[in-house]
C-alpha positions as CSV (number, residue, x, y, z in Angstrom):
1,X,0.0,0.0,0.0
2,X,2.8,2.3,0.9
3,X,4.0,2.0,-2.7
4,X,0.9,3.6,-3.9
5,X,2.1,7.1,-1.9
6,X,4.3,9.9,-3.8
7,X,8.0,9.4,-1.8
8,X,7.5,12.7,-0.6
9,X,4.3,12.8,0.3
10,X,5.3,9.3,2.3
11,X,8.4,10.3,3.8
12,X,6.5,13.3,5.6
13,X,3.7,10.6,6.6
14,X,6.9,9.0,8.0
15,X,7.4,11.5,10.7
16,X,3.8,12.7,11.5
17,X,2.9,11.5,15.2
18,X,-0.6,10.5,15.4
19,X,-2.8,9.8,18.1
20,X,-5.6,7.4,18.6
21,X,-8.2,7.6,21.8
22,X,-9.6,4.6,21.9
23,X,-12.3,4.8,24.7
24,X,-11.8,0.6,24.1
25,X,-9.1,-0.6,21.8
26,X,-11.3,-3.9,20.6
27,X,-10.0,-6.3,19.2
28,X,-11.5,-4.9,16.0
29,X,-9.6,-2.5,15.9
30,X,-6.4,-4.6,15.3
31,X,-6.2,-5.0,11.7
32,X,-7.0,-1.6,11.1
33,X,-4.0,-0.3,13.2
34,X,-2.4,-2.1,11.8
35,X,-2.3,-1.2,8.6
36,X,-2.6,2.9,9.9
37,X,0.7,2.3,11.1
38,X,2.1,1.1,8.2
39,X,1.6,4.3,6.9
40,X,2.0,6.3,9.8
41,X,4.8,4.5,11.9
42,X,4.8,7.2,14.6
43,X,1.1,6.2,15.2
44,X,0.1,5.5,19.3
45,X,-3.3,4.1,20.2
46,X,-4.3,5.2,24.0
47,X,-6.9,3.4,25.6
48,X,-8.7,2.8,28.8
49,X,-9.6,-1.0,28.2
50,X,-7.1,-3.2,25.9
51,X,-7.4,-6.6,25.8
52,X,-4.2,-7.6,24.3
53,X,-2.6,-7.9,20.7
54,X,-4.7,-11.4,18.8
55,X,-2.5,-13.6,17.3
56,X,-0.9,-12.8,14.2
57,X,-0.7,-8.8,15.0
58,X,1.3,-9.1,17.6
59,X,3.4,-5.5,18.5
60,X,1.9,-4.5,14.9
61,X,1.2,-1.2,17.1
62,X,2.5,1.5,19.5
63,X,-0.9,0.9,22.6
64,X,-0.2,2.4,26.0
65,X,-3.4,2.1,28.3
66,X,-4.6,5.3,30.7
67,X,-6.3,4.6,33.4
68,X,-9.4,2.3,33.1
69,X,-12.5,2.8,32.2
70,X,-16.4,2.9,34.1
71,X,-19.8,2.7,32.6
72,X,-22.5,4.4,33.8
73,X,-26.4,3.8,33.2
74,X,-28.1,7.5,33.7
75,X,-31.8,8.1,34.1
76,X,-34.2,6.9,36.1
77,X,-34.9,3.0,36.6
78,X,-38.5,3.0,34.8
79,X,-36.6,4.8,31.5
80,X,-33.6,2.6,31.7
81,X,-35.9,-0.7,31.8
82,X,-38.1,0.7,29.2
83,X,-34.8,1.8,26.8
84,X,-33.1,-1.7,27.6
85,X,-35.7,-3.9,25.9
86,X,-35.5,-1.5,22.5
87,X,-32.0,-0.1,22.6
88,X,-28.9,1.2,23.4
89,X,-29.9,2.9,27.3
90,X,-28.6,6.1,28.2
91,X,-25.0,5.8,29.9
92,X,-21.9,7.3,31.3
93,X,-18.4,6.5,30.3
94,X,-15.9,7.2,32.9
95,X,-12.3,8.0,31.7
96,X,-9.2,9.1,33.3
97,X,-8.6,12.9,32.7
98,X,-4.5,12.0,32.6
99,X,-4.9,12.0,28.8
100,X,-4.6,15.4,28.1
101,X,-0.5,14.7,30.0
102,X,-0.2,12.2,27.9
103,X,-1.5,14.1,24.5
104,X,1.3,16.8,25.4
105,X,4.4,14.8,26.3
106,X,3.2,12.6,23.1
107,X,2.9,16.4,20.6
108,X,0.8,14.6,18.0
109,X,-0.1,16.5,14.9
110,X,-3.6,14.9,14.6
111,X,-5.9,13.3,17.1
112,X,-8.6,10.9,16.2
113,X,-10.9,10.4,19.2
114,X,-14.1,8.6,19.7
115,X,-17.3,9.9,19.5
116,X,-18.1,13.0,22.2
117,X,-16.2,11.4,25.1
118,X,-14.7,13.4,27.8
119,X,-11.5,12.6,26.2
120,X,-12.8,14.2,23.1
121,X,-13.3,17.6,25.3
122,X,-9.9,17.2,26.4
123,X,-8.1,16.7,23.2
124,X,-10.8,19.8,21.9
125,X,-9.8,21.9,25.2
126,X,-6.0,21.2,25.1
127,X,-5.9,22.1,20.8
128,X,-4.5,25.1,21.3
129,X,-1.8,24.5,23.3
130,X,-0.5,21.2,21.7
131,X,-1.5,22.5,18.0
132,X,-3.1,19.3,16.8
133,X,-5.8,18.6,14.7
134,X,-8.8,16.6,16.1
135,X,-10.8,14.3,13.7
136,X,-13.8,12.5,15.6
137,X,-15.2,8.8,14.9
138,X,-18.4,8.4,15.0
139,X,-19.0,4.9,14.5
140,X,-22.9,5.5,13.5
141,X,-26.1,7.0,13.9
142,X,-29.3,5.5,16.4
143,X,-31.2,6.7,18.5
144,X,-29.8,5.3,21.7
145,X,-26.5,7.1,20.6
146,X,-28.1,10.2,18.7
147,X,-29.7,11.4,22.0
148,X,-31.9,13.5,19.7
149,X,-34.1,14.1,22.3
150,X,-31.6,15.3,24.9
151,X,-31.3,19.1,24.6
152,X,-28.5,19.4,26.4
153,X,-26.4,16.7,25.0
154,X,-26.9,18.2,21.5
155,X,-25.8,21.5,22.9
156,X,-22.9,19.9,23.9
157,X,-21.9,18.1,20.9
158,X,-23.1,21.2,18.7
159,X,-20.5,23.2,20.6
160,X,-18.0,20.7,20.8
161,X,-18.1,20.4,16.7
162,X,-16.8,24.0,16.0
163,X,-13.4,22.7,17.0
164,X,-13.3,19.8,15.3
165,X,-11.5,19.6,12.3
166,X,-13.2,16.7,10.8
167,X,-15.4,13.5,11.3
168,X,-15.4,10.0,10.0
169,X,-18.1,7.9,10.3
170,X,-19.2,3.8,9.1
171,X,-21.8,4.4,6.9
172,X,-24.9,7.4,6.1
173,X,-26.7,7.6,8.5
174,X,-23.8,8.7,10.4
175,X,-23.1,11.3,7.9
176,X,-26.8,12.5,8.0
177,X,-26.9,12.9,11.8
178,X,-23.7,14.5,12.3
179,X,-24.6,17.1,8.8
180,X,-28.3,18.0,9.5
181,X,-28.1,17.2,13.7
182,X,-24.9,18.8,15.0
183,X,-24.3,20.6,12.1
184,X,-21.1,19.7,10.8
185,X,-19.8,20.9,7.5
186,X,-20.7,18.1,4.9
187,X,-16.8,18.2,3.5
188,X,-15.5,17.5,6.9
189,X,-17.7,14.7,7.5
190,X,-15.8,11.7,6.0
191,X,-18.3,8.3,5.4
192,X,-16.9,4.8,4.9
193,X,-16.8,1.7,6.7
194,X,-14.1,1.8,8.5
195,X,-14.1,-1.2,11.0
196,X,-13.6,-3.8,9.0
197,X,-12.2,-7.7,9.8
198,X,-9.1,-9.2,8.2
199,X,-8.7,-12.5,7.3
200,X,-5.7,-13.4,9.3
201,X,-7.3,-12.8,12.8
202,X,-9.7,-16.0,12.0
203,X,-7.6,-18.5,9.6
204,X,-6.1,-20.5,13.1
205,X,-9.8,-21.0,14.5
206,X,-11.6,-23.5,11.7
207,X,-11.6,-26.8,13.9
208,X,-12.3,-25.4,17.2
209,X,-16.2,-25.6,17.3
210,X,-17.9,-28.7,19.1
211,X,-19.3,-30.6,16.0
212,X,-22.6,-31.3,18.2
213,X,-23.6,-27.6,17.3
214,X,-22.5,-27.6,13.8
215,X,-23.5,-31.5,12.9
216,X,-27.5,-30.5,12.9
217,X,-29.8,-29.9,9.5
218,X,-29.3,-27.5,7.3
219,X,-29.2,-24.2,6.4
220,X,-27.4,-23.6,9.4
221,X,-28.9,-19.8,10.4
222,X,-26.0,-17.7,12.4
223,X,-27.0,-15.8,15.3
224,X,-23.5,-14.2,16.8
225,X,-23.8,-11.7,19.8
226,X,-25.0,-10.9,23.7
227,X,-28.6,-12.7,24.3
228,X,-30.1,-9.8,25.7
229,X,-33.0,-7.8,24.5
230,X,-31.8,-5.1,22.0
231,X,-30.3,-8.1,20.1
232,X,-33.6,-9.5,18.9
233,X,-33.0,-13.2,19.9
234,X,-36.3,-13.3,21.2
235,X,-38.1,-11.8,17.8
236,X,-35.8,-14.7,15.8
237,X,-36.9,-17.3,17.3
238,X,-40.1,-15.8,17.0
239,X,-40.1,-16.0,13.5
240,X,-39.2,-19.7,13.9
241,X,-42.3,-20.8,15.6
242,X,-43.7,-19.2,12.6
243,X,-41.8,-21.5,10.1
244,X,-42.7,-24.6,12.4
245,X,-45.7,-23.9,12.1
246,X,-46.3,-23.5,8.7
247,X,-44.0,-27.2,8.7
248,X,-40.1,-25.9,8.1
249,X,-38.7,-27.7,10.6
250,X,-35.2,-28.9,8.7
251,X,-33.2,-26.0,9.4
252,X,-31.2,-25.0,12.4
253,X,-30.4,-21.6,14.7
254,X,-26.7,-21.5,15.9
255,X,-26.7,-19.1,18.3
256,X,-23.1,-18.5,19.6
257,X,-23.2,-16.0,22.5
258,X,-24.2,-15.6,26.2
259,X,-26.4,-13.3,28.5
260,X,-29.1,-12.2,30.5
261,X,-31.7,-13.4,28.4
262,X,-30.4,-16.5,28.0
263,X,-32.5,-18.6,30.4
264,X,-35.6,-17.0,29.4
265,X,-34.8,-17.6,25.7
266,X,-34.4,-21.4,26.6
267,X,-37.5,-21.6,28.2
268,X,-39.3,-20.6,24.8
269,X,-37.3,-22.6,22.5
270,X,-38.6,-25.4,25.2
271,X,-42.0,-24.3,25.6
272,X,-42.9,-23.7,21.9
273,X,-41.1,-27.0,20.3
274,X,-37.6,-25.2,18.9
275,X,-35.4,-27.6,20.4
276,X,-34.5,-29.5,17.5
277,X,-33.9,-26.2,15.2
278,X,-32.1,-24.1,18.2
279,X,-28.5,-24.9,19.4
280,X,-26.6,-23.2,22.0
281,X,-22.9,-22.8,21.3
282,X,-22.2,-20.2,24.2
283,X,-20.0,-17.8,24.4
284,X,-16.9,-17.6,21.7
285,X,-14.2,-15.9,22.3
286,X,-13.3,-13.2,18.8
287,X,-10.3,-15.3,17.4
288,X,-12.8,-18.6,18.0
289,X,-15.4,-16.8,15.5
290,X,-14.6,-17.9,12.6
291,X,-14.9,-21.8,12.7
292,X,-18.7,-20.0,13.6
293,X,-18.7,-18.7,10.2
294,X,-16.8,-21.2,8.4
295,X,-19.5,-24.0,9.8
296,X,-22.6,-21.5,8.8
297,X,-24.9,-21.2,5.6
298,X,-26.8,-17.9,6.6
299,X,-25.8,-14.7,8.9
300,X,-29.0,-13.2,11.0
301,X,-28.3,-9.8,12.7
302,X,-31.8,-9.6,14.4
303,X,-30.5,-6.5,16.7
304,X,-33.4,-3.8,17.7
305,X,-30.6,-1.3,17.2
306,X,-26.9,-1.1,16.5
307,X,-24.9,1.6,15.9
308,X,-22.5,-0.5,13.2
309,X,-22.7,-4.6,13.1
310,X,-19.4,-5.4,12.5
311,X,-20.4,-9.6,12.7
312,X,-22.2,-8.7,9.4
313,X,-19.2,-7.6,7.5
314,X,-17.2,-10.8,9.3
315,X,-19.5,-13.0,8.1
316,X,-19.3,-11.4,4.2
317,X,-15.7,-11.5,4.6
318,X,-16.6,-15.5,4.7
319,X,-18.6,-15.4,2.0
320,X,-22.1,-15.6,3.7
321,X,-25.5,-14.2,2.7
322,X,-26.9,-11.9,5.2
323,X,-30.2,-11.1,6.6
324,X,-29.9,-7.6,8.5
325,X,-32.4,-5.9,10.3
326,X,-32.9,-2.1,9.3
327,X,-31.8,-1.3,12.9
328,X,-28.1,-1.8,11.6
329,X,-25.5,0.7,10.6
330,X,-24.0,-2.3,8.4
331,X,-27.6,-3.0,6.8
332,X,-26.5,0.0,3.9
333,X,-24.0,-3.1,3.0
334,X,-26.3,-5.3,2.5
335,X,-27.7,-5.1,-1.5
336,X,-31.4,-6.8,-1.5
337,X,-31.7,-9.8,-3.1
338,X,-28.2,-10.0,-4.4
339,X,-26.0,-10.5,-1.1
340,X,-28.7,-10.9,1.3
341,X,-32.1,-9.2,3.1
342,X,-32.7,-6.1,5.2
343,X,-36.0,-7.0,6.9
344,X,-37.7,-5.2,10.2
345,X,-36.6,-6.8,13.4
346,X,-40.1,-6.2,14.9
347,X,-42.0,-8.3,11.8
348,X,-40.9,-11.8,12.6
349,X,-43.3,-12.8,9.8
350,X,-41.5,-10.8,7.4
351,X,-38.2,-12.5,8.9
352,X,-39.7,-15.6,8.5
353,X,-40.8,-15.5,4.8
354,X,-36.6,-14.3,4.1
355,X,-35.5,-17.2,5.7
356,X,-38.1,-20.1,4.2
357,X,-36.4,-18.4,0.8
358,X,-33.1,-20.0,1.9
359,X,-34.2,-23.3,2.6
360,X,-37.0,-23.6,-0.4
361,X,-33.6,-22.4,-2.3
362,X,-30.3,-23.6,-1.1
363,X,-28.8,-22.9,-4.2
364,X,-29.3,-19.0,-3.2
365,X,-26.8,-19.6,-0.7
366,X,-23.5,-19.6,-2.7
367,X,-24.6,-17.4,-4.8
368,X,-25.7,-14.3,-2.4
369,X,-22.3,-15.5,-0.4
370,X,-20.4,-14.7,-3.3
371,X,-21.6,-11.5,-3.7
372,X,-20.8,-11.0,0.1
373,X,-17.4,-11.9,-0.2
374,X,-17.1,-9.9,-3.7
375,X,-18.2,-6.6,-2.2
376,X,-15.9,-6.8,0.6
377,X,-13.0,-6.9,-1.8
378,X,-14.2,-3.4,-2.0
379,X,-13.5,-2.7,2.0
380,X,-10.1,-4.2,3.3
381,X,-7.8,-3.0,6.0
382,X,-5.7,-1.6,3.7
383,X,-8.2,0.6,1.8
384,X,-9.6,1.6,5.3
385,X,-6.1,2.7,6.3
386,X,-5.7,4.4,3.0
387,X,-8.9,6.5,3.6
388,X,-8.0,7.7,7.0
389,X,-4.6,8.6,5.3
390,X,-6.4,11.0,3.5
391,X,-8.4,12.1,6.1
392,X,-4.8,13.0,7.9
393,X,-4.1,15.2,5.0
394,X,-7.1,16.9,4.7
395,X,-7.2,17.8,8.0
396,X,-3.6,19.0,8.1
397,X,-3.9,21.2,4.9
398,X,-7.1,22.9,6.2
C-alpha cells in the first residue's frame, strides 16, 4: 500500500505523530491499526480497556493504556428498563482525565478520538496549546447514541463540533446525523466503513467448534452476539415458531453467545417446540469466530438497534448471505436480493418468509455469499487505512 504514496508525500507521513483515543481498543480495531501504522509509523493508540494484541498482529502497534474505564447507566430505573428492551440505554463513560498529560508529552499533529467522550473535550480543550488537529469517529447513527431528544447533549456536541476539524463515520446515517443534527460541514464529515475484519485474525480458528452444534440440519442460520433484548433473539426465534408452524422444521439456529436473556430464551425454545432447530454454542471468544462462520450457511443480525454490526461484515468477509435488520449501521452493506435481506426486526413474519427463501432455495446460498465476499474486496484494511490517510491530510492542509 505504501507504494501507492508519492516518496515525498510518504516520507512526511513518516514523521507525523498520530494519536488514537480509543475509549476501548477492541480487538476490531487490530487489523486496522495495523495497517494505519504502516503508513504512519509514529502512530500511538491510547486506551482505557485493551485486551491484548490477537494472534498474528502481535506488537503491529504502539498501545499504552490510561487509566481504566467505568460505565455508567443514567436516568431513572423505569426509563432505563423501558430503553433496555428497544435499545442502546442512556450511559456514562468514565475516563481518566491523565490524557490530556499524555497528549502533550506525546505532541501529536492529529488526534482521532471517539465519539463526544470526555477525552474528546480534552483533546478539543487542550488544541490550542498542543497544535493538533482533532478528527472525531463516529462509529454511526441510532437513537440510543443520537440522543436526539436530549437538549443538552446536543448543545454539547453542537458546541463541541466547532473545534473539530473533521469526522469519519461507518456508513450514512452517520453522515446524516452528524450534517443535519450537530451541524457539521458536509466536507468534513468523512463516510466509509471503517471497521472492517481481516482475514488473518480468524484463519487459526476453523476446527475449534464442538461438532454437536455444527452437525444439525441444514441451512445452518447464524446468530452471533450478547442474548439480551436489544439483540432481537427473542423476535428470531419468534419468526421460527412461525416457520414450524407453517411445517419448516429442517433447518437450524446456531446461536453463539451468552447473556441475561439467556434462560428465558431457553424456556421458549422449550416451551414452543424449537429444540430441535435451536443450538446453543455459548459464548466464543473473537479469534474462536470464525470456525462460527466457516460452519454456517446464513448470517442473521436480528439486533433492535446497532450503531454499526461489525459480525455482518465478518460474516461477508466468509462469503455468507446476510439477513440484517434495518436497525443496523451495516444494513446499507447489505444489497437486497443479491447478497442478502434487510428485513424489520419487529415483523418476525416478514423475517420468516426471508428465511423459508433459503431453505425452499439452497442454491441461493453460494450465490448471495459470493456476492458477500465480492463486495468486501471493496473494503479491506488496507483501503480503510488508506482513507484515513487522507483524512490526515485533509485535515492538516485545512
Amino acid at each position: 500500500m505504501s507504494s501507492l504514496i508519492p516518496p515525498t508525500e510518504r516520507d512526511r507521513h513518516q514523521e507525523l505523530r498520530i494519536a488514537w483515543l480509543l475509549q476501548v481498543a477492541g480487538h476490531y480495531w487490530q487489523p486496522i491499526m495495523g495497517e494505519f501504522t504502516s503508513l504512519f509509523p509514529r502512530a500511538k493508540v491510547f486506551t482505557a480497556n485493551w485486551p491484548g494484541f490477537i494472534p498474528g498482529f502481535e506488537d503491529s502497534f504502539q498501545v499504552e493504556q490510561v487509566g481504566t474505564i467505568k460505565v455508567y447507566a443514567i436516568g431513572n430505573k423505569t426509563k432505563q428498563s423501558k430503553q433496555s428492551k428497544q435499545g442502546y440505554g442512556s450511559a456514562f463513560a468514565s475516563l481518566s482525565l491523565r490524557i490530556g498529560n499524555y497528549l502533550l508529552k506525546f505532541k501529536p499533529q492529529v488526534v482521532f478520538t471517539t465519539g463526544f467522550s470526555i477525552w474528546t473535550i480534552i483533546a478539543i480543550l487542550l488544541k490550542g496549546v498542543g497544535n493538533w488537529k482533532v478528527v472525531i469517529v463516529y462509529d454511526g447513527s441510532t437513537p440510543g447514541v443520537d440522543y436526539s431528544d436530549s437538549t443538552l447533549r446536543l448543545r454539547q456536541r453542537r458546541l463541541m463540533r466547532r473545534f473539530v476539524d473533521a469526522f469519519i463515520t461507518n456508513n450514512q446515517a452517520g453522515q446524516a446525523y452528524l450534517v443535519n443534527v450537530v451541524g457539521a460541514e458536509p466536507e468534513r464529515v468523512f463516510a466509509r466503513p471503517y471497521l472492517i475484519p481481516h482475514q488473518k485474525a480468524y484463519d487459526s480458528t476453523i476446527e475449534t467448534v464442538n461438532p454437536a452444534v455444527v452437525d444439525r440440519p441444514r441451512p445452518i442460520f447464524l446468530f452471533a452476539g450478547q442474548v439480551i433484548p436489544r439483540k432481537g433473539l427473542q423476535q428470531l426465534l419468534q419468526a421460527c415458531v412461525l416457520l414450524n408452524q407453517q411445517g419448516y422444521q429442517n433447518y437450524t439456529i446456531l446461536v453463539v453467545g451468552d447473556g441475561a436473556q439467556r434462560q428465558e430464551l431457553a424456556e421458549f425454545v422449550a416451551q414452543n417446540g424449537l429444540s430441535q432447530q435451536v443450538a446453543w454454542a455459548g459464548h466464543a471468544e473473537y479469534t474462536d469466530m470464525g470456525a462460527y462462520f466457516h460452519h454456517a450457511d446464513v448470517f442473521i443480525l436480528s439486533s433492535l438497534e446497532e450503531v454499526w454490526g461489525l459480525v455482518v461484515v465478518e460474516a461477508m468477509l466468509f462469503a455468507k448471505p446476510i439477513l440484517c435488520s434495518q436497525g443496523a449501521g451495516a444494513a446499507e452493506m447489505i444489497k437486497n436480493g443479491e447478497n442478502g435481506y434487510v428485513f424489520d426486526p419487529l415483523q418476525p413474519q416478514q423475517l420468516a418468509d426471508l428465511m423459508r427463501r433459503f431453505i425452499d432455495q439452497p442454491d441461493a446460498i453460494a450465490q448471495m455469499g459470493q456476492k458477500s465476499q465480492q463486495i468486501m474486496t471493496e473494503h479491506t484494511p488496507e483501503a480503510v487505512a488508506q482513507h484515513l490517510g487522507e483524512v490526515v491530510d485533509f485535515v492538516l492542509s485545512s
